[in-house]
Steps between C-alpha positions, in 0.01 A plus 500: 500500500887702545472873454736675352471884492650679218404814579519699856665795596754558825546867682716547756415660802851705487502768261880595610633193367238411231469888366153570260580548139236423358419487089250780383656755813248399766456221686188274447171539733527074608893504587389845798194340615556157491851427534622128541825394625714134438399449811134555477522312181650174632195510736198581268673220259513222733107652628401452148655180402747624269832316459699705323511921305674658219545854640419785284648818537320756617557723258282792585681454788891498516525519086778265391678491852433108569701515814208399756364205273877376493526525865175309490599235303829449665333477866236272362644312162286164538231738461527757298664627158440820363428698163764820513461850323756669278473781245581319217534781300832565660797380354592327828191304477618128432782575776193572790314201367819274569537669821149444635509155370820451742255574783277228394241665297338255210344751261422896420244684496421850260232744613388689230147602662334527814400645786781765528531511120147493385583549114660222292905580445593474135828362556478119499600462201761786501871330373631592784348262705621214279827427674261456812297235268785294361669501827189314634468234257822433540469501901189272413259756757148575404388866456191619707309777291303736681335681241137545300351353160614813371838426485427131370671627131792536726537195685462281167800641327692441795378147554549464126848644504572294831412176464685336799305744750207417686233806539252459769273811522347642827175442596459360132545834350128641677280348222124599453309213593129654595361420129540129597478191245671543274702719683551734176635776675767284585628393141821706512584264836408171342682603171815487724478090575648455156831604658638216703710736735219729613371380825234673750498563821138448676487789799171613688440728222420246295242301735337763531480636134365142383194607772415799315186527305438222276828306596514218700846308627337207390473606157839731432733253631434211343490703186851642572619172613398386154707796335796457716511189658545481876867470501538883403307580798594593862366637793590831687311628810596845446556575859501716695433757208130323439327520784415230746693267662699270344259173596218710346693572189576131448121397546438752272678297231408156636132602483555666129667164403294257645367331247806467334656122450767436800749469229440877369457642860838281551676709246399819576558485860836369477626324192516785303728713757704232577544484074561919534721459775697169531581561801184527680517091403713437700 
């Protein structure tokens, strides 16, 4: 099986060159205690057995400064892309998403909620943020949504208003899973397969949610394989802001998805990011 990992993090270990500015005004618990550098991510990939990463900005980290994920990429680019950070409601928006594309970033990422922003923003839907949106469907660069069921309403009027964009959503939007078959508690998630741009990304979080209560991996992914298809589904270890090292994050998927047909497990472990991110193909 390739790996592909669609979803670690980078720090640097020089906060003079790489200064903190991170989203919500403080920087996250993971990227103080458990910092990982390019370096130390070239070596826990090739420990692992993974081939190649889409870089996500660390974001509660260095806010929309992308500058050590483009050094990154540029020291290592048969390795690694990246997902950059902008404000896109600034008019200068589509201008930094060229620019960061020039570095050799394949696709963006908006964080609307988490760990340094614990309540949903309302603004991804604001029109400011539409040059942002039109400027990526035109680039042809897949939006990473970092954000909670909450803000679902949201996310379909801007799929619906931008066709030509491809939405994958962190961590698959942190569903409810512990009811288990049918899963009811996740309707809202599997009401979203109807839109053929909306893709999930499959992070710890999720392996562990579908071990909750009454929920079993064997019986939530198959389901949501049925609802989406395996093609709109991609792997991300999450690291170094789960914890655990990266090998153990990847068994943690590997066990979750065992039972899966080698064609699915195929798709989600690589297929899909190399469909995300072209570039990762080659």
């Amino acid at each position: 099986m390739k790996y592909i990992d669609i979803h670690p993090h980078i720090i640097a270990d020089d906060p003079k060159r790489y200064p903190q500015a991170p989203l919500g005004g403080h920087q996250s618990d993971w990227s103080r205690t458990r910092p990982v550098t390019t370096e130390q991510m070239i070596a826990a990939m090739d420990k692992a057995g993974v081939a190649k990463a889409a870089i996500v900005q660390a974001s509660t980290c260095y806010g929309h400064d992308n500058s050590y994920v483009a050094d990154a990429i540029a020291a290592h680019p048969g390795r690694f892309t990246g997902v950059f950070s902008v404000d896109v409601l600034a008019a200068d928006a589509p201008e930094k998403m060229h620019h960061w594309l020039s570095r050799g970033f394949a696709g963006m990422r908006l964080f609307t909620i988490g760990s340094t922003m614990p309540d949903q923003a309302s603004w991804l839907d604001d029109p400011k943020t539409y040059p942002a949106w039109e400027a990526a469907g035109e680039l042809g660069i897949s939006i990473c949504l970092q954000m909670s069921a909450q803000a679902f309403p949201q996310m379909i009027r801007m799929a619906e208003q931008f066709p030509k964009v491809r939405i994958l959503l962190d961590h698959m939007a942190r569903p409810v899973l512990d009811d288990g078959l049918p899963y009811a508690a996740a309707d809202s998630l599997f009401e979203l397969a109807k839109i053929p741009t909306i893709y999930l990304k499959l992070t710890p979080r999720s392996f562990i949610e579908a071990r909750k209560g009454k929920a079993t991996p064997e019986t939530f992914f198959p389901l949501l394989i049925s609802k989406f298809s395996a093609s709109r589904l991609a792997w991300g270890s999450n690291y170094p802001s789960s914890e655990g090292s990266l090998p153990e994050l990847l068994a943690l998927a590997t066990n979750a998805l065992a039972t899966l047909p080698q064609g699915d497990q195929e798709w989600i472990f690589h297929k899909t990011a190399q469909t995300l991110y072209p570039v990762l193909a080659k």
